[in-house]
C-alpha positions as CSV (number, residue, x, y, z in Angstrom):
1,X,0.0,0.0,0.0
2,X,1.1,3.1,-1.4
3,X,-1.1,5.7,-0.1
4,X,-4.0,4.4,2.6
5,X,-6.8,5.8,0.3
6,X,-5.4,4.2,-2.5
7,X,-4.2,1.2,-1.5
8,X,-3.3,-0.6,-5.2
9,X,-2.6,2.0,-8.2
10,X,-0.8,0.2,-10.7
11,X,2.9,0.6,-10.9
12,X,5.8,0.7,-13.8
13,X,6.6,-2.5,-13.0
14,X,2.7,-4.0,-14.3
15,X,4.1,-2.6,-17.8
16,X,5.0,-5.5,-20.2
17,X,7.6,-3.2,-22.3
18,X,11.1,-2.7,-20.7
19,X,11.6,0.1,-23.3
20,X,9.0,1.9,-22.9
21,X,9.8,1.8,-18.8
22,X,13.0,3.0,-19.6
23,X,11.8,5.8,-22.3
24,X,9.7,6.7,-19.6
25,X,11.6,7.3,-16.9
26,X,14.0,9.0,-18.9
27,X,11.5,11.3,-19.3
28,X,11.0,11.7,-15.5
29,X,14.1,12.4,-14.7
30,X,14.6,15.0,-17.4
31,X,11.6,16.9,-15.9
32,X,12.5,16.2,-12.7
33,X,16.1,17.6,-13.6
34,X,14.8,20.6,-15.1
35,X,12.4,21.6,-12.3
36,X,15.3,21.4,-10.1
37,X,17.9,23.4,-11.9
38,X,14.9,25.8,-12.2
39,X,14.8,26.3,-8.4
40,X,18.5,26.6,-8.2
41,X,18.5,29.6,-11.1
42,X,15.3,31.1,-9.9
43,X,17.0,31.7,-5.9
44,X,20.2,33.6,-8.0
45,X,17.5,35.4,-10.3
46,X,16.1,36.4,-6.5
47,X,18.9,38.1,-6.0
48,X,19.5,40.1,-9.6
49,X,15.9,41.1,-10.3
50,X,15.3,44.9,-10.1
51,X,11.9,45.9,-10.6
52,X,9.7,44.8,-7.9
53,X,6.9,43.4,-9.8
54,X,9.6,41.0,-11.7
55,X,10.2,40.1,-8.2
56,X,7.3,39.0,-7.4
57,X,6.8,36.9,-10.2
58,X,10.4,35.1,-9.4
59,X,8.7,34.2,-5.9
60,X,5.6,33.1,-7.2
61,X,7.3,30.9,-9.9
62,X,9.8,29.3,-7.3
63,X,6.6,28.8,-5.3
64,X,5.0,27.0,-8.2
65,X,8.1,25.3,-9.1
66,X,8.5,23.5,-5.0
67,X,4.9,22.4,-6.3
68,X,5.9,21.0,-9.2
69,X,9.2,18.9,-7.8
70,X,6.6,17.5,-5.1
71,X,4.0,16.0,-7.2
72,X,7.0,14.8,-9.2
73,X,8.6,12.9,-6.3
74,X,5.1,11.5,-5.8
75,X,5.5,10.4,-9.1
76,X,8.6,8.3,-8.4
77,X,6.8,7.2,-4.8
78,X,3.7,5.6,-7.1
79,X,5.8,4.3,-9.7
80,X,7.7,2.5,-7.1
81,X,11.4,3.7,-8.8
82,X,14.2,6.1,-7.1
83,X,14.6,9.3,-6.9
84,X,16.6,10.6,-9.7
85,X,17.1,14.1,-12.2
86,X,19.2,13.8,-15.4
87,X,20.1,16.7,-17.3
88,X,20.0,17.7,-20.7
89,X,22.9,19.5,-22.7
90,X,19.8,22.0,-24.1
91,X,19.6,22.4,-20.0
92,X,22.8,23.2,-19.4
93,X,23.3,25.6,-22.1
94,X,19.7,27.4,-20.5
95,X,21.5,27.3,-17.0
96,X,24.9,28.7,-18.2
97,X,23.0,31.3,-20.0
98,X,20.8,32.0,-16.8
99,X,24.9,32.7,-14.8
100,X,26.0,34.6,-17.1
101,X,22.8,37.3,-17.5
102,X,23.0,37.1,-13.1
103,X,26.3,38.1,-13.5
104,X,26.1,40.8,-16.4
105,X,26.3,44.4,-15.9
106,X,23.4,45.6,-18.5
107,X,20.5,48.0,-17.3
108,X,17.8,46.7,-14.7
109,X,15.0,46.6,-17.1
110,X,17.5,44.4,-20.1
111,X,18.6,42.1,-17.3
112,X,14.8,41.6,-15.8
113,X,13.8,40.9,-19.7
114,X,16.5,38.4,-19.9
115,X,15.9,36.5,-16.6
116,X,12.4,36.3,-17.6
117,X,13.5,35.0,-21.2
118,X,15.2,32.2,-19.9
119,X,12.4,31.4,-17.4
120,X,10.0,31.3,-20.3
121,X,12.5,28.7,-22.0
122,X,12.2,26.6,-18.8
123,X,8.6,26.6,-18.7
124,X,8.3,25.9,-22.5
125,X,10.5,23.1,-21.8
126,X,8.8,21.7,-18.8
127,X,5.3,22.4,-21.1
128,X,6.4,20.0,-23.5
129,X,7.8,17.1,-21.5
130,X,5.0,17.2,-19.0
131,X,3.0,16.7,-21.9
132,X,4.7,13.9,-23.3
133,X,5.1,12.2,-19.7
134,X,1.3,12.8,-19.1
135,X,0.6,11.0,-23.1
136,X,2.6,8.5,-22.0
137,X,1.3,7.9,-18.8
138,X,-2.3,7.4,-20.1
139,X,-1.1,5.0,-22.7
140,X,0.5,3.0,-20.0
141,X,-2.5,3.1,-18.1
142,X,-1.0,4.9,-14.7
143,X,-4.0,6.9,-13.6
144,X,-2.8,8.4,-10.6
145,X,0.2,9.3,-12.7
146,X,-1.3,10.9,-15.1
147,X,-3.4,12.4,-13.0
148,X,-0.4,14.6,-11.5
149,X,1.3,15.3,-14.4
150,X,-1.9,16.6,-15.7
151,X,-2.0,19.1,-12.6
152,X,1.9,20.4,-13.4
153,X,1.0,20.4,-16.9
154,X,-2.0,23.0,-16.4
155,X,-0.1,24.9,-13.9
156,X,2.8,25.5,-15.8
157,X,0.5,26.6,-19.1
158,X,-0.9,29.2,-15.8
159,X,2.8,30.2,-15.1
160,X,3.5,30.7,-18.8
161,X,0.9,33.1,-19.1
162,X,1.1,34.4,-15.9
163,X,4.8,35.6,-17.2
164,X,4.4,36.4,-20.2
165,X,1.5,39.3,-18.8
166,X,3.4,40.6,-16.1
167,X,6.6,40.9,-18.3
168,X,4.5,42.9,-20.9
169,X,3.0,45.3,-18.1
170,X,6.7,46.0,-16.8
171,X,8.0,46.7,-19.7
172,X,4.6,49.0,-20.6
173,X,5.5,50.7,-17.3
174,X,9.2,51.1,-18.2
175,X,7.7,52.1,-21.5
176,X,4.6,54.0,-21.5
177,X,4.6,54.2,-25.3
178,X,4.7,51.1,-26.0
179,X,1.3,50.3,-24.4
180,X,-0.6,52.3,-27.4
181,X,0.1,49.0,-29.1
182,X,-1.6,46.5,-27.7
């Protein structure tokens, strides 16, 4: 027994394709990977971000991101495997690029609109892979599963758009003529 209200979900190890478990996983890990390097860049973005209301986003994001990592380790808890992240080279390139605009010396409003370029790269990236772990989840018949992928997917299509707003209005504010046009 798993969890006491759910005593019997069925696990990876009811699947009858090894490569498919492995694909799989793969896939959890990479998300898994991502969402923590995320939390990592987002506590140095923190600390770099000028304009308050960019703050407040980085807060809210890390907030959603600590969401994400625990429904993911719940993940690994119900499919009965370990604990693991892998990392991507596209990930590291995003993190190396995420140092290097923390570290840059470039006006508050250019470094806020990179941070927040690199978060939306993150967040497109964890779109797409928590939509391919939640397809292949349902094809493998892991309800549970799928249900909680389905949860980070729909909050991280709220985050996306939740950034992609509040980056427009700072810049608007930054930029009051640049508002007539939209």
């Amino acid at each position: 027994m798993i969890f006491e209200d759910h005593p019997s979900p069925k696990k990876l190890s009811d699947q009858d394709n090894p490569d498919f478990i492995n694909y799989f996983l793969e896939e959890l890990k990479g998300v898994f990977g991502t969402e923590k390097e995320l939390l990592e860049l987002l506590g140095r973005f923190q600390k770099q971000a000028f304009g308050q209301e960019f703050i407040k986003i980085l807060v809210k994001y890390s907030q959603h991101t600590i969401s994400n990592v625990e429904r993911l380790e719940n993940i690994f808890v119900l499919a009965d495997v370990p604990i693991a992240a892998s990392y991507s080279n596209t990930l590291k390139g995003m993190t190396e690029d995420g140092k290097e605009a923390t570290l840059s010396n470039e006006p508050s409003l250019i470094k806020d609109l990179k941070l927040a370029t690199l978060m939306a790269q993150f967040n497109y990236l964890n779109i797409s892979q928590y939509t391919q772990l939640h397809s292949l989840s349902y094809r493998m018949q892991l309800e549970d599963i799928t249900g909680l992928f389905f949860i980070n997917l729909q909050e991280e299509k709220k985050m996306c758009d939740h950034l992609s707003s509040c980056i427009i209005k700072e810049v608007i504010n930054k930029f009051p003529g640049l508002g007539s046009h939209y």
